[in-house]
C-alpha positions as CSV (number, residue, x, y, z in Angstrom):
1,X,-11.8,-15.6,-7.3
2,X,-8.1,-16.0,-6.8
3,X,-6.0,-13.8,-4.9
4,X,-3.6,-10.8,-6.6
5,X,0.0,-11.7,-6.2
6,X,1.6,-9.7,-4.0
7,X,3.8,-6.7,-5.3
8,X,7.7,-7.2,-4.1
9,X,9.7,-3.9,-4.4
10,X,13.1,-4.0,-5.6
11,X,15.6,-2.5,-3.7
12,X,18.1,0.2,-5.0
13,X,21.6,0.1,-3.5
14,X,22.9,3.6,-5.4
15,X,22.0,6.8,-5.9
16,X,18.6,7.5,-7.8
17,X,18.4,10.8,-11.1
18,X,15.1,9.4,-11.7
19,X,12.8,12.0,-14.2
20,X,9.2,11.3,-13.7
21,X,5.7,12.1,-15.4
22,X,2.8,11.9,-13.0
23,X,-1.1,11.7,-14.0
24,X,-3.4,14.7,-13.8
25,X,-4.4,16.1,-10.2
26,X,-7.5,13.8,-8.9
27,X,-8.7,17.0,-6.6
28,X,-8.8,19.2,-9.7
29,X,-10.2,16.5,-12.1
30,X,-13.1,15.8,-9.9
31,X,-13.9,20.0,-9.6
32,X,-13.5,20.7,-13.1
33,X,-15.5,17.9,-13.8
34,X,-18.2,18.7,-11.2
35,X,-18.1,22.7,-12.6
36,X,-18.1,21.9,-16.4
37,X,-21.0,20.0,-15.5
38,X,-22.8,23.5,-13.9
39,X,-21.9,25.7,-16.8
40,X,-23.9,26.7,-19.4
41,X,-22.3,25.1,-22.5
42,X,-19.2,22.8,-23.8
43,X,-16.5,22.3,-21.6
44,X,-13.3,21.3,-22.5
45,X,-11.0,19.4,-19.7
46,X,-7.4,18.5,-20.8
47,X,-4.5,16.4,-18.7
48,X,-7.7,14.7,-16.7
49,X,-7.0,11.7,-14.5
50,X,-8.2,8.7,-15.5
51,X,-8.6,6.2,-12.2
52,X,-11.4,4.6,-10.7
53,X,-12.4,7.8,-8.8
54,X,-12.7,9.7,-11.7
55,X,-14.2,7.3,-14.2
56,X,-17.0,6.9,-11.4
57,X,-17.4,10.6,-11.2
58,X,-18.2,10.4,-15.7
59,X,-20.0,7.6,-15.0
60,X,-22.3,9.7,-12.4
61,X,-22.4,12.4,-14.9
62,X,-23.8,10.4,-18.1
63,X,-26.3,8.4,-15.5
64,X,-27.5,11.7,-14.9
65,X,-28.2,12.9,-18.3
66,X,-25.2,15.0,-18.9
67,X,-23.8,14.5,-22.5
68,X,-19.6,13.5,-22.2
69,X,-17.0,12.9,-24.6
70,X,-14.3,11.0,-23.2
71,X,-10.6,10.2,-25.0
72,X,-8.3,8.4,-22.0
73,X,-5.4,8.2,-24.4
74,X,-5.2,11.8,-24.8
75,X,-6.0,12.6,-21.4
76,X,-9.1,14.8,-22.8
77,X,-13.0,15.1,-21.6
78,X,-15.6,17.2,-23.5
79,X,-18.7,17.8,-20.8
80,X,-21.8,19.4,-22.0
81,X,-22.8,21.5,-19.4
82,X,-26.5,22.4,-18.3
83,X,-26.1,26.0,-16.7
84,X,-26.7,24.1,-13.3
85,X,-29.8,22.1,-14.3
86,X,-29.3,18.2,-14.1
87,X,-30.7,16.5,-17.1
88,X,-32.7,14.1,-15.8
89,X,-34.9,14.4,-13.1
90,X,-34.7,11.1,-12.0
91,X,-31.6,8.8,-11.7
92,X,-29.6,6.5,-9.7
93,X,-25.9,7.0,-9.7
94,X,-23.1,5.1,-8.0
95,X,-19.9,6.8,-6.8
96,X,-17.9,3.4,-6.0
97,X,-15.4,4.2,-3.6
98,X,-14.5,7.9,-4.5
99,X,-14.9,10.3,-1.4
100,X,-14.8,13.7,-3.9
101,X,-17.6,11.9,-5.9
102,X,-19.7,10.7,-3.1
103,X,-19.4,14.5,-1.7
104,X,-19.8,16.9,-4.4
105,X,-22.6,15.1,-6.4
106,X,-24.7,15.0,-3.6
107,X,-24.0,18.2,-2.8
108,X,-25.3,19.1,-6.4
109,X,-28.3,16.9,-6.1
110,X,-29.6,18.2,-2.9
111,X,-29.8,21.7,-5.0
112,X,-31.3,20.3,-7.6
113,X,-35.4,19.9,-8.8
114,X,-35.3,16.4,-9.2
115,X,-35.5,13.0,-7.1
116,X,-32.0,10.6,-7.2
117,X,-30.8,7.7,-5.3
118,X,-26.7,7.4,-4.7
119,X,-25.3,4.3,-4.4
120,X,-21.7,3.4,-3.0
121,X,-19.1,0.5,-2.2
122,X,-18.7,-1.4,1.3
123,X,-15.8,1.2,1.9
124,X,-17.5,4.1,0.8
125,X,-20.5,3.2,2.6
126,X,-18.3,3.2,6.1
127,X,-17.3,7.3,5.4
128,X,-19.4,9.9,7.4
129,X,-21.5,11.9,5.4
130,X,-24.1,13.1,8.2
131,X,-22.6,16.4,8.3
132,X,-23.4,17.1,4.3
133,X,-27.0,15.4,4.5
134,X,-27.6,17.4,7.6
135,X,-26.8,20.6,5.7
136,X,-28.7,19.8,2.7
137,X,-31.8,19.1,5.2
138,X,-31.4,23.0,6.4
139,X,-31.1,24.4,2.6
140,X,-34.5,22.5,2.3
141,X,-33.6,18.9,0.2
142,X,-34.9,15.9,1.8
143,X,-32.4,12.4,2.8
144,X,-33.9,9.2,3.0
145,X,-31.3,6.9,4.2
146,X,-31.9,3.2,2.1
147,X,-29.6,1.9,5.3
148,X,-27.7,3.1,7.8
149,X,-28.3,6.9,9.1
150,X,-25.7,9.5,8.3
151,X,-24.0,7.3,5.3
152,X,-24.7,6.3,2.1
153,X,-26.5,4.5,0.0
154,X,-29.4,7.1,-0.3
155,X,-32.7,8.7,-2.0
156,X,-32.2,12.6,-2.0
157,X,-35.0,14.9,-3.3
158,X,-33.7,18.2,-4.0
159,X,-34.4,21.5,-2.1
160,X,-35.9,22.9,-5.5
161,X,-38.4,20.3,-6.2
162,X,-41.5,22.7,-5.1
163,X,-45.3,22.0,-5.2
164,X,-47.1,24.5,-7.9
165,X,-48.5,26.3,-4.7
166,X,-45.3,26.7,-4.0
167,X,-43.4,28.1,-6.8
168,X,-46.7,30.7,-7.0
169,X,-45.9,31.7,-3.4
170,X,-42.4,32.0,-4.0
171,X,-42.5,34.5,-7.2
172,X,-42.1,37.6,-6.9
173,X,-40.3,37.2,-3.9
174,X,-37.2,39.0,-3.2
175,X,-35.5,35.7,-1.6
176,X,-32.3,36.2,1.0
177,X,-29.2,34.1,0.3
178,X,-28.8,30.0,1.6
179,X,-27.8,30.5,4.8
180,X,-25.8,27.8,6.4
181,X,-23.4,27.0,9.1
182,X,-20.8,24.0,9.5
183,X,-17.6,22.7,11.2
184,X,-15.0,21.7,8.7
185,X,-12.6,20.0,11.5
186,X,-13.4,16.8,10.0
187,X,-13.3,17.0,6.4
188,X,-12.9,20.3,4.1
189,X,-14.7,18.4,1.7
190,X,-17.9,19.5,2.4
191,X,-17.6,23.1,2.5
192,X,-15.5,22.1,-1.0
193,X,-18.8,20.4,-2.0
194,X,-21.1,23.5,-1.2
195,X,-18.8,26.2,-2.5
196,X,-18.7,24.0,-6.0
197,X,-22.2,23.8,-5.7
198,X,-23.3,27.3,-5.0
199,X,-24.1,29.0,-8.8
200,X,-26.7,26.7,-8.5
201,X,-28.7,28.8,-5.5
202,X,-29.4,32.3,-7.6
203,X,-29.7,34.1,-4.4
204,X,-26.2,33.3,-3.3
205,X,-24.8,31.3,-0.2
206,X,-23.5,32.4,2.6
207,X,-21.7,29.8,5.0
208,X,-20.8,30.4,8.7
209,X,-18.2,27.7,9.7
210,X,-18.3,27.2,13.3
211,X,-15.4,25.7,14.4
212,X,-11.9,26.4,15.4
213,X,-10.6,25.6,11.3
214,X,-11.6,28.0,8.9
215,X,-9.8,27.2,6.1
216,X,-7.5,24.9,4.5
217,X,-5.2,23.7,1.6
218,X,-8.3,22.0,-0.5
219,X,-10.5,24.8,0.1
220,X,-8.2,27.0,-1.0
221,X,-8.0,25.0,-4.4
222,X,-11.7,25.0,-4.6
223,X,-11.7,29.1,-4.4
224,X,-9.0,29.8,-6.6
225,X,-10.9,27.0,-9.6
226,X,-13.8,29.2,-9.0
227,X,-12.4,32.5,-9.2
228,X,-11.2,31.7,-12.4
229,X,-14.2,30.6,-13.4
230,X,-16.2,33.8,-12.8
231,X,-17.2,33.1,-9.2
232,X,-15.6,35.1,-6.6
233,X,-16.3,34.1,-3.3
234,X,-15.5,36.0,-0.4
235,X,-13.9,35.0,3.0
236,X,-14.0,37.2,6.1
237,X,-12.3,34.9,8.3
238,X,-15.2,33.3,9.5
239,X,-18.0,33.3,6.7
240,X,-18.1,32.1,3.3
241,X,-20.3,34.1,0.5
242,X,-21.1,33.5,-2.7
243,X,-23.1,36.5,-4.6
244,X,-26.4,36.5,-6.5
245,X,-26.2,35.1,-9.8
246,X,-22.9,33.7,-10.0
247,X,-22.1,31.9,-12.7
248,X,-19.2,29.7,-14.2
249,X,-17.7,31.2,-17.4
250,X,-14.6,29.3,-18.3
251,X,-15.0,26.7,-20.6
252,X,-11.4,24.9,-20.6
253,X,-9.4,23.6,-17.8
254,X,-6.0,22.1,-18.2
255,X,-5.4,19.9,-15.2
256,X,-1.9,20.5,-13.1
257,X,0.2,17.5,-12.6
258,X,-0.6,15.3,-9.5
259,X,1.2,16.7,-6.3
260,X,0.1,14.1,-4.1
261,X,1.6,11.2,-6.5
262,X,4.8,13.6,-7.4
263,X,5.1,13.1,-3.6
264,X,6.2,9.8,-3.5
265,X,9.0,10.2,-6.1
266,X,10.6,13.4,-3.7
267,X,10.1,10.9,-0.8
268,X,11.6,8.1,-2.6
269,X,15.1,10.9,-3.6
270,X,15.1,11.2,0.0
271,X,15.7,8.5,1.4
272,X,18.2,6.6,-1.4
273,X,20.0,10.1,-2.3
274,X,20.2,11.5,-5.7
275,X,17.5,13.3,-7.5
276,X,14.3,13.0,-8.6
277,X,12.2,15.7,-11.2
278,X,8.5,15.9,-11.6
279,X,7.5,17.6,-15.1
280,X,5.2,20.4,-14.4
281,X,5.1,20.5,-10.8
282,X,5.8,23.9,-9.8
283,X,5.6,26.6,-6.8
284,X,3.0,28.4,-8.2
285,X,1.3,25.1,-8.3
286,X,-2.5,25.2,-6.4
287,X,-1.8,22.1,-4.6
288,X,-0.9,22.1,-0.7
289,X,0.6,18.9,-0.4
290,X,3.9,21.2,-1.9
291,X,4.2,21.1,1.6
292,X,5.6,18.2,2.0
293,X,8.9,19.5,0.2
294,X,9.0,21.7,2.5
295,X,9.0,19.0,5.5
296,X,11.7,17.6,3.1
297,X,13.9,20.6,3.1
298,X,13.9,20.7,6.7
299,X,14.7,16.9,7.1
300,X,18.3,17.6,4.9
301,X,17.1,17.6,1.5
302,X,17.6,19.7,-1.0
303,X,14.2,20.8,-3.3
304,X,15.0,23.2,-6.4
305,X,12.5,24.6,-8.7
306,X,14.2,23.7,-12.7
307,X,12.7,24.8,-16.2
308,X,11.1,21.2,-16.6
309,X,9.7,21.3,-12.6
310,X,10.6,21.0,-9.0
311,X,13.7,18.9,-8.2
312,X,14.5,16.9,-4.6
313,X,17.9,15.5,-4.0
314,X,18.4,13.7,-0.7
315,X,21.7,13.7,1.3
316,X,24.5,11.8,0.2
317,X,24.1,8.9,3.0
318,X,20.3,8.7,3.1
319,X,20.2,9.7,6.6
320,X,17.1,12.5,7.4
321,X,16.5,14.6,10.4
322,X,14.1,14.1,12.7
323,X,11.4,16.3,12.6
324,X,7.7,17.3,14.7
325,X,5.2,18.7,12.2
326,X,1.3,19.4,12.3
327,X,0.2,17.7,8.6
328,X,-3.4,18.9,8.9
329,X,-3.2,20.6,5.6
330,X,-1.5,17.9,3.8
331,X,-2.3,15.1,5.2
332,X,-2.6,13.0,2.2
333,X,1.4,12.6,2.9
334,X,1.1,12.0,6.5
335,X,1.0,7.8,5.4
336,X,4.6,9.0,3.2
337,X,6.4,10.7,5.7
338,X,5.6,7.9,7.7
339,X,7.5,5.4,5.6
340,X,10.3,7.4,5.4
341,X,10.5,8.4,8.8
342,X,12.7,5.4,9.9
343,X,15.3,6.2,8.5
344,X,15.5,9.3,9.8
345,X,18.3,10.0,12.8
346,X,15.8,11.0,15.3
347,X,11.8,10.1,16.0
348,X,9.4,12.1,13.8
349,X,6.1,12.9,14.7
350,X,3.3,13.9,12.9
351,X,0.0,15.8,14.9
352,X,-3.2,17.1,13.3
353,X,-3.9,14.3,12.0
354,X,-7.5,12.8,13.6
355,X,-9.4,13.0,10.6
356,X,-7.6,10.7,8.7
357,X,-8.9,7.7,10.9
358,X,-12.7,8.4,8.7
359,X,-10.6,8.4,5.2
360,X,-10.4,4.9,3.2
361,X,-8.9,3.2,6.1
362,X,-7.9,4.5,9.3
363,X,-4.8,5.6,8.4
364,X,-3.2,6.6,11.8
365,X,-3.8,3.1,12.9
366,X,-3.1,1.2,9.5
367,X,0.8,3.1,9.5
368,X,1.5,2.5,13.2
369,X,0.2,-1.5,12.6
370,X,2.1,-2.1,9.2
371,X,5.3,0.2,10.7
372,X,5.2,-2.7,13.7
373,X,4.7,-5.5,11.5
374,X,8.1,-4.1,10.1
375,X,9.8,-4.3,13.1
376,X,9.5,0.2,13.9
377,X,8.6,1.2,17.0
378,X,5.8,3.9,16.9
379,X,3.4,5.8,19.3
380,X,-0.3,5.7,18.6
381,X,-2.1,9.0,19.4
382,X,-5.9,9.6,18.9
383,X,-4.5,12.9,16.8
384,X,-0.7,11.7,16.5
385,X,1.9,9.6,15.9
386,X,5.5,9.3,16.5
387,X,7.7,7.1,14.9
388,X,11.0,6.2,16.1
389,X,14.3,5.2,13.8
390,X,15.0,1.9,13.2
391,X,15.6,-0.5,10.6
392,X,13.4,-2.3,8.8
393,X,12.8,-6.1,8.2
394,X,10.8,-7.6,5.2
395,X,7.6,-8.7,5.1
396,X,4.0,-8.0,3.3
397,X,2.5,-4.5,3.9
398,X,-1.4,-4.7,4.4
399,X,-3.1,-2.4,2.4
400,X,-6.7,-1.7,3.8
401,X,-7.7,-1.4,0.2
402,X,-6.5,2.1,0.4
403,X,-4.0,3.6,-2.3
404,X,-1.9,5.6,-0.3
405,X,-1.0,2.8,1.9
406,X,0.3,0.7,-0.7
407,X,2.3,3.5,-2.3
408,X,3.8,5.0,0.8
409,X,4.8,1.9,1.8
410,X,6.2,0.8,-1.2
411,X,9.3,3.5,-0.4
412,X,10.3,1.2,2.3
413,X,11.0,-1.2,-0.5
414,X,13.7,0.7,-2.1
415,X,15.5,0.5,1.2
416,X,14.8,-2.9,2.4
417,X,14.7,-6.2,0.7
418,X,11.8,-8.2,0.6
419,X,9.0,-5.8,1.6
420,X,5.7,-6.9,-0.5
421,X,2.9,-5.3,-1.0
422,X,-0.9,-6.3,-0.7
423,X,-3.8,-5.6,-3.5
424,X,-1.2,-3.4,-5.8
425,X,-4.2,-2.4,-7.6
426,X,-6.3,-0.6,-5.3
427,X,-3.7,2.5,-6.6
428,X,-6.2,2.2,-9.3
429,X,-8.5,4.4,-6.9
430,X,-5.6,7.6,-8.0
431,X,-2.7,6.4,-10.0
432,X,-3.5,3.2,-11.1
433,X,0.1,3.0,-13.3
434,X,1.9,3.6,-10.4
435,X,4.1,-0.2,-9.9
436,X,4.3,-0.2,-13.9
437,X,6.1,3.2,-13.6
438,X,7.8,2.0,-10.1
439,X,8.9,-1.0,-12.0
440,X,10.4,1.0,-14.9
441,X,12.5,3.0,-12.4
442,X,14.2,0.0,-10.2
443,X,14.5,-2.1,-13.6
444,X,12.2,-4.7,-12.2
445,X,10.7,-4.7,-15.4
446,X,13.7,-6.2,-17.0
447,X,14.2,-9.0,-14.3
């Protein structure tokens, strides 16, 4: 097989007044996706993502009975849902590389009355998922691991599939709520997973997490989708509860636009000067890597909210502050402010941020490495990093096969000549036109 070509990133010596279109939001996609799934009826899903993550996800869907109409030109899926009953009872999906698929289907399988085996990359494979299996085990489904313990591939019976002795014992019952406790410090994902999940369990779920983190940006997506969907679940601070009966009720979603890949554009305005406009990326926007603008504002630049969306302009000179800032909430642009963060006037350092090393890549690791490679002095912590100012030389940017490293580190590239950068593609996992679009904006296009 021969090698991809390396991507080199042309450098821009002026001021950018770049106006940019971003794809769906992947977070979103994936819920709306999962929850059209577990309603009773057609579902219609506008502005969806198409990427790798998300075609697994309808490919997961259709392997499992469920009845999709897809248009990628218009950005359109039609889902068939089943009222929280999975059409076929026995099925074997594969969720490639996507951490949102591998999470919330399982999730929805362990609730289920059927028998399923999941399969996964090499890379998925690697993720933790013990603490979901583990849960599922208490709520009564059974994990068979096809290889290694705690991860995926493997063959999950769901917590409904009774015995006829059973179900007779069980009628007539007046059964208490899924009761469950887990620490989110790791991932959000999971309590994401089981909160998506929970219309399935008729008695309602209630879930205790145990840990110092209660809460968090992605969660607090995966409440507000639900609430306006019919499903109001209730936080005390320390206990999550869904009611008896809930069901979803919405049967259309438009999609908001991609914060996370709007990020690198504002990042990009930042660091050459001028401005840079997202459509449709606004303040009321669900999405808590908005953030990040604010980390922005503090470093010297300037973020307005226009008609069309949110606006960054960077200072004149290209020169940023330095700034200390705990990116536990958003720390999908923990690997951006990284690449930016040499050229700011002082060392910036980024804490919260342990959980990232069990994401596609350990990605405190994988910026402090590539950051060196570069020539930028940094400081490795197990839950931090600090990365002092410098200038950067050229060279190829490894990639780890995760998106976010190749298009945070891309930025560097508008600033410094020759920076390349490895397996371009793998931005197919989230924004897989995102060096066509790059390309348009430098005029690489026309070289």
């Amino acid at each position: 097989m021969a090698m991809e070509k390396p991507y080199l990133v042309k450098t821009i010596k002026g001021p950018i007044d770049w106006r940019v279109e971003v794809p769906g939001s992947k977070s979103m996609t994936n819920r709306a996706l999962l929850m059209a799934a577990l309603t009773d009826g057609r579902v219609e899903l506008s502005r969806v993502l198409f990427s790798d993550d998300s075609r697994h996800f309808l490919s997961c869907l259709m392997a499992l009975g469920f009845e999709v109409e897809i248009e990628e030109e218009k950005q359109h899926v039609i889902v068939m849902g089943q009222g929280g009953e999975i059409p076929k009872k026995e099925a074997e999906i594969y969720v490639g590389s996507a951490g949102t698929a591998a999470r919330f289907l399982t999730a929805m399988l362990g609730f289920s009355d059927g028998v399923y085996t999941i399969q996964a990359s090499e890379q998925m494979k690697r993720r933790p998922m013990d603490t979901l299996f583990a849960l599922l085990e208490d709520a009564g489904a059974r994990i068979t691991y096809l290889e290694k313990e705690g991860h995926l591939p493997v063959r999950i019976r769901g917590c409904k599939l009774r015995t006829k002795a059973q179900k007779e014992q069980e009628s007539g019952q007046n059964r208490m709520p899924i009761y469950l406790a887990l620490d989110i410090e790791k991932s959000t994902q999971f309590l994401s997973a089981l909160l998506l999940v929970s219309p399935m369990v008729k008695e309602g779920m209630q879930l205790r997490i145990t840990g110092k983190k209660k809460d968090g940006a992605y969660v607090r997506i995966t409440r507000a989708m639900l609430e306006d969907s019919g499903v109001t679940v209730e936080f005390d601070g320390e206990e999550y509860h869904t009611p008896k009966n809930a069901a979803y009720q919405k049967h259309s979603y438009w999609i908001e636009p991609d914060v996370s890949a709007a990020c690198y554009f504002y990042a990009a305005a930042a660091i050459l000067g001028g401005k840079a406009l997202v459509k449709d990326v606004f303040w009321e926007n669900s999405q808590g890597d908005l953030k990040f603008l604010r980390v922005l504002e503090q470093m010297g630049a300037t973020v307005t909210e226009e008609k069309d969306g949110i606006a960054v302009v960077g200072p004149s000179d290209g020169r940023l502050q330095g700034i200390t800032v705990n990116m536990n909430d958003f720390s999908d642009q923990a690997l951006t402010l990284a690449a930016i963060a040499p050229f700011a006037a002082e060392k910036v350092r980024m804490e919260g941020i342990a959980h990232i090393r069990l994401q596609e890549c350990d990605r405190v690791s994988a910026m402090a490495q590539e950051l060196f490679g570069l020539g930028i002095l940094c400081a490795e912590e197990k839950a931090a990093i600090t990365i002092y100012p410098g200038i950067p030389r050229g060279g190829c940017v490894k990639t780890y096969d995760d998106h976010r490293v190749a298009m945070a580190f891309s930025l560097i590239g508008l600033r410094v000549e020759g920076i390349r950068i490895e397996n371009p593609s793998c931005c197919k996992k989230t924004f897989e036109g995102y060096f066509e679009l790059l390309s348009r904006l430098t005029g690489k296009e026309k070289e």
